[in-house]
DOBA-340349 format. One record per residue (C-alpha): residue in three letters; residue number from 0; x, y, z. Coordinates in Angstrom, 3 decimals. Layout:
MARDO type seq     east    north       up
MARDO  ALA NUM        X        Y        Z
...
# end
This chain:
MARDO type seq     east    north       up
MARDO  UNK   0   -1.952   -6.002  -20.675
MARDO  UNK   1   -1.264   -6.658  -16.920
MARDO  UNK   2   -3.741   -6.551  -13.869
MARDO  UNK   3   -5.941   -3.787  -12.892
MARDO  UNK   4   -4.968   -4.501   -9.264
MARDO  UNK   5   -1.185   -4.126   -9.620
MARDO  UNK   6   -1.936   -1.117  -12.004
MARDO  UNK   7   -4.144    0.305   -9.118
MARDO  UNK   8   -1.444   -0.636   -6.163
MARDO  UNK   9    1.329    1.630   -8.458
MARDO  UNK  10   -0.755    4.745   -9.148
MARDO  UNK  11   -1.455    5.042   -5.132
MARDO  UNK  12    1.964    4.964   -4.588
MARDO  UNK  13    2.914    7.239   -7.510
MARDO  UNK  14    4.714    5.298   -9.632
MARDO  UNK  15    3.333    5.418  -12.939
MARDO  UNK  16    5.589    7.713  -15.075
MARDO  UNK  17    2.742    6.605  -18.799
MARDO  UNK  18    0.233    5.394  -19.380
MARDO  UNK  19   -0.270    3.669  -23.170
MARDO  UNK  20   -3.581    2.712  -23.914
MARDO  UNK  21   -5.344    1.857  -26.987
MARDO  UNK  22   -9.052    3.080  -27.579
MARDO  UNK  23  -11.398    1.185  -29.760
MARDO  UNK  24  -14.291    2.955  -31.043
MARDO  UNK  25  -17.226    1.148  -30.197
MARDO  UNK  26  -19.465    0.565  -26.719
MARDO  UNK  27  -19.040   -2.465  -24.435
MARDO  UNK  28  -20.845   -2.459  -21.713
MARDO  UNK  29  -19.913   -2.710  -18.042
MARDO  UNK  30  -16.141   -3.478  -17.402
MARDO  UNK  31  -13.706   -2.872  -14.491
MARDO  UNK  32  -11.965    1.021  -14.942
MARDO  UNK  33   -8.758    2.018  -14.775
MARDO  UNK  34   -9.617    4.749  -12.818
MARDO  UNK  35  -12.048    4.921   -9.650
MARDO  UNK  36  -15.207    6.553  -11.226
MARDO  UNK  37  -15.207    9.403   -8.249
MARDO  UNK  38  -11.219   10.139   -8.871
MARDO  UNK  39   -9.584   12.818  -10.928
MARDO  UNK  40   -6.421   12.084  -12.278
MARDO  UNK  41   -4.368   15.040  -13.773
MARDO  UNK  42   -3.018   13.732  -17.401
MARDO  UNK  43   -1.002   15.192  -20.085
MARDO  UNK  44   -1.519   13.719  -23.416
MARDO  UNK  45    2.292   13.158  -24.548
MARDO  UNK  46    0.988   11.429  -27.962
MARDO  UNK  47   -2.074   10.395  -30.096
MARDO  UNK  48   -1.583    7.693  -32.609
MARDO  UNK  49   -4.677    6.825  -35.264
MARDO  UNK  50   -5.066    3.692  -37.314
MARDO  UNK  51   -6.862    3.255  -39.793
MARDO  UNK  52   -9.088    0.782  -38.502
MARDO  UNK  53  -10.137    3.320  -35.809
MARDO  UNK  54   -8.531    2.341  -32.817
MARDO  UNK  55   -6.229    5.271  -31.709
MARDO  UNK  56   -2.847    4.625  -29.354
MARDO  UNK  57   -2.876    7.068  -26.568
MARDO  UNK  58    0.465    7.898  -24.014
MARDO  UNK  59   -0.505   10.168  -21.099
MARDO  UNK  60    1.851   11.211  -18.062
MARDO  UNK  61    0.420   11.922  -15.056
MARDO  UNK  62    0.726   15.781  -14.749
MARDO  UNK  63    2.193   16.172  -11.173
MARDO  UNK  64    5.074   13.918  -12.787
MARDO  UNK  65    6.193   16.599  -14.969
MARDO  UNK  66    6.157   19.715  -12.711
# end
């Protein structure tokens, strides 16, 4: 939920603390990423949630948050 350019504007500046996304299985196609394609972005997995329908809830922390 929320807009990809807002998200964007707060991870430049460092102010993400998670990141909870859900992952469908499936393929889709062309979309707009969360994540530049040419950027690495340190995460730590905090949890991993599956359903039974296949669709997984993910938290991640951006690593240089928790040194």
């Amino acid at each position: 939920m929320g807009s990809l350019s807002v998200a964007w504007q707060l991870l430049s500046h460092g102010l993400v603390d998670r990141f909870r996304l859900l992952s469908y299985p499936g393929a889709v196609g062309q979309g707009k990423p969360l994540f530049a394609v040419d950027a690495q972005v340190a995460l730590e997995l905090i949890s991993a949630k599956p359903f039974s329908n296949g669709v997984v809830a993910l938290v991640y922390a951006p690593a240089a948050a928790n040194v």
